[in-house]
N, C-alpha and C positions, 0 to 999 in steps of 0.2 A: 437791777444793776445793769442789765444790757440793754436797756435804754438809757440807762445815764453815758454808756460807755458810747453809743450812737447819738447821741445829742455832744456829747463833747467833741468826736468827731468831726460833726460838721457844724458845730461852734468854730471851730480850727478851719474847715473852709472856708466857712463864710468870709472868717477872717483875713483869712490869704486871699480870698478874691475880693475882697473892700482894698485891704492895702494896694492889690495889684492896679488897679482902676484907679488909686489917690498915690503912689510914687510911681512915679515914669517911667523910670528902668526896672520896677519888676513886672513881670510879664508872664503868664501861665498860658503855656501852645496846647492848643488842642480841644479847650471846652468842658466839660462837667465831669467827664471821668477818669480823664491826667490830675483833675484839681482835687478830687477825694483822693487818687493816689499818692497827691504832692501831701496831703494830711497826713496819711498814714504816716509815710515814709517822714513826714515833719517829727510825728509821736512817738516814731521808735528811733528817732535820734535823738530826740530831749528825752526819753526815758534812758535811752543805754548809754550815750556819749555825756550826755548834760551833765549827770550828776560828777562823772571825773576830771572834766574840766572845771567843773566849780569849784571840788575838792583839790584843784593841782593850784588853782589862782585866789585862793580864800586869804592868802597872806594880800595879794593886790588887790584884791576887792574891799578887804577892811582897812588897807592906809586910803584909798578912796570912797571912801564912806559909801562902798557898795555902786559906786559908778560901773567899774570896770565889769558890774554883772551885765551892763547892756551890750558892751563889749563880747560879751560869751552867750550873748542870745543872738548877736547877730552873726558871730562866728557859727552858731548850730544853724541857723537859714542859709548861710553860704555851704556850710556841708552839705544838706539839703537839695540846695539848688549844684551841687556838683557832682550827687546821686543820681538827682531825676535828670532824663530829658525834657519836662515839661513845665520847668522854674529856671527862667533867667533873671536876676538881679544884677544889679550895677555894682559901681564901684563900696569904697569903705562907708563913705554918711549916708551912700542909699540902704545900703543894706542894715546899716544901726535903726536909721530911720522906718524901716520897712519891720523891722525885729521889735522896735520900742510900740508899731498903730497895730500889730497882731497881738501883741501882748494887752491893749489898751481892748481892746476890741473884743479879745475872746473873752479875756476878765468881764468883760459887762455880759456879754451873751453869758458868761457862768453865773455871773450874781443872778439876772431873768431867770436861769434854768433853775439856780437852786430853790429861788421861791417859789419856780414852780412845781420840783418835784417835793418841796416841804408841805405845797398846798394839796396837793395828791395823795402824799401820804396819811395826811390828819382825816381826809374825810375817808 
């Protein structure tokens, strides 16, 4: 369990620093250990804030066929980035933009890790 918890972790960096390098305006100051701190601090805001703003906007999420969820992931990367000193983000599309390639991103590094720790565990 506490390597899966450590692989998601920095599934979630890698993430943030892919996206950082392919949108413009976001930016991580200071190099390898602000960018595992911007993770944390990314995980314990989609763990404690995520789930009440999904539950406060789930009426505007289902008349938009679940659009307005990228809306409230990119709201949790601007909380985020208004936490840390080491995450600046741009404006509204960059930050949607920048919320929609860490979402694409981490989901794949998770699918790689799940099959990797499925194949771990069988043998």
């Amino acid at each position: 369990m506490f390597k899966q918890l450590i692989f998601v972790w920095l599934s979630v960096a890698v993430a943030i620093a892919i996206t950082a390098a392919i949108v413009p305006s976001v930016e991580i100051e200071g190099g390898l250990l602000p960018l595992l701190g911007v993770a944390v601090v990314f995980g314990f805001v989609n763990a404690l804030i995520g789930p009440v703003l999904r539950l406060i906007s789930l009426p505007l999420t289902v008349v938009t066929f679940g659009l307005f969820g990228l809306v409230i992931n990119g709201a949790l990367l601007a909380i985020t980035a208004a936490i840390t000193d080491s995450l600046n983000v741009g404006g509204f599309l960059a930050v949607i933009g920048a919320a929609i390639l860490i979402s694409i991103i981490s989901g794949v590094l998770m699918f790689l890790g799940a099959r990797l720790f499925a194949t771990e565990a069988s043998e």
